[in-house]
N, C-alpha and C positions, 0 to 999 in steps of 0.2 A: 626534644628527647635526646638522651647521651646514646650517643653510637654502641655501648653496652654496659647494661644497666648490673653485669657481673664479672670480675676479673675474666678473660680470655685463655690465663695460664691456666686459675687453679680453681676458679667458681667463688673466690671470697668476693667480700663487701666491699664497694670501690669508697673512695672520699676524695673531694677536691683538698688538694693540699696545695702550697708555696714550696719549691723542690729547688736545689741547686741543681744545676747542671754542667757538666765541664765537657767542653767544646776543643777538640785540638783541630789546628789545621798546619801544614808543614811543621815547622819547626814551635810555633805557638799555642797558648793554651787559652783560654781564657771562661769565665764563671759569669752564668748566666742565674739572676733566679728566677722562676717560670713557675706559672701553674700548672700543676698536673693533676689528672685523677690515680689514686695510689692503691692498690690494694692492701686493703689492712690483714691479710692473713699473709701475703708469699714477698711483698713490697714492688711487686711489678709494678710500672710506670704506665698511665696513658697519658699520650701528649695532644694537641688541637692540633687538625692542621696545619692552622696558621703558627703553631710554634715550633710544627715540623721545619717548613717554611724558612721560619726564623733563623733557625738552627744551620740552614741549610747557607745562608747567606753568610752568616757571620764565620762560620767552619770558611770560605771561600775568601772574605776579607782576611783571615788570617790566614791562610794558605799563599796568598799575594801580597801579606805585608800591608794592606789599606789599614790600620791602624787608628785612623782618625776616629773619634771618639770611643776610643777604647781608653779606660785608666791603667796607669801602672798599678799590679799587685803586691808583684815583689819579684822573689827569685823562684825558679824552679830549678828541683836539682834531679838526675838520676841514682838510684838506690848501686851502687856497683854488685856485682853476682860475688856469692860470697859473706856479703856484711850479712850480721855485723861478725860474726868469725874473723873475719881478716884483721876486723878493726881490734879485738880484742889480742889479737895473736900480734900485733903491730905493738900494742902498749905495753906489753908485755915485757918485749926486747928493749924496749926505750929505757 
């Protein structure tokens, strides 16, 4: 039996779904995909456990840099305060 057989937020219908998840730990990020059960009315997440768990270890490997079988993504950037304004008020003068 599922620990609850109705969303917890909003009383909708739950579904097992395959969910991305994005994990930061220090200065890293990295994308997990996991199952969840999802509520199909508000999109609140439930997670297992074990993929609390999961989550819990990996958030910790990248908080210390253990990196080991993780893949490269690519880049991540910060959005600067401002954009895109700035960036249009930039081209502007150019």
């Amino acid at each position: 039996m599922k620990p609850f057989e109705k969303c917890p937020v909003c009383g909708g219908e739950l579904k097992e779904k395959e969910v991305e998840k994005l994990l930061r730990g220090g200065k890293n990020t990295a994308v997990l995909r996991v199952n969840a059960e999802v509520c199909l009315h508000c999109g609140e997440r439930l997670y297992a456990e074990e993929t609390v768990r999961l989550f819990e270890k990996v958030r910790n490997k990248l908080k210390y840099q253990e990196l080991s079988g993780f893949q490269p993504l690519g880049q991540s950037f910060k959005v600067e305060d401002g954009w895109p304004n700035t960036y249009k008020a930039s081209r502007c003068q150019g």
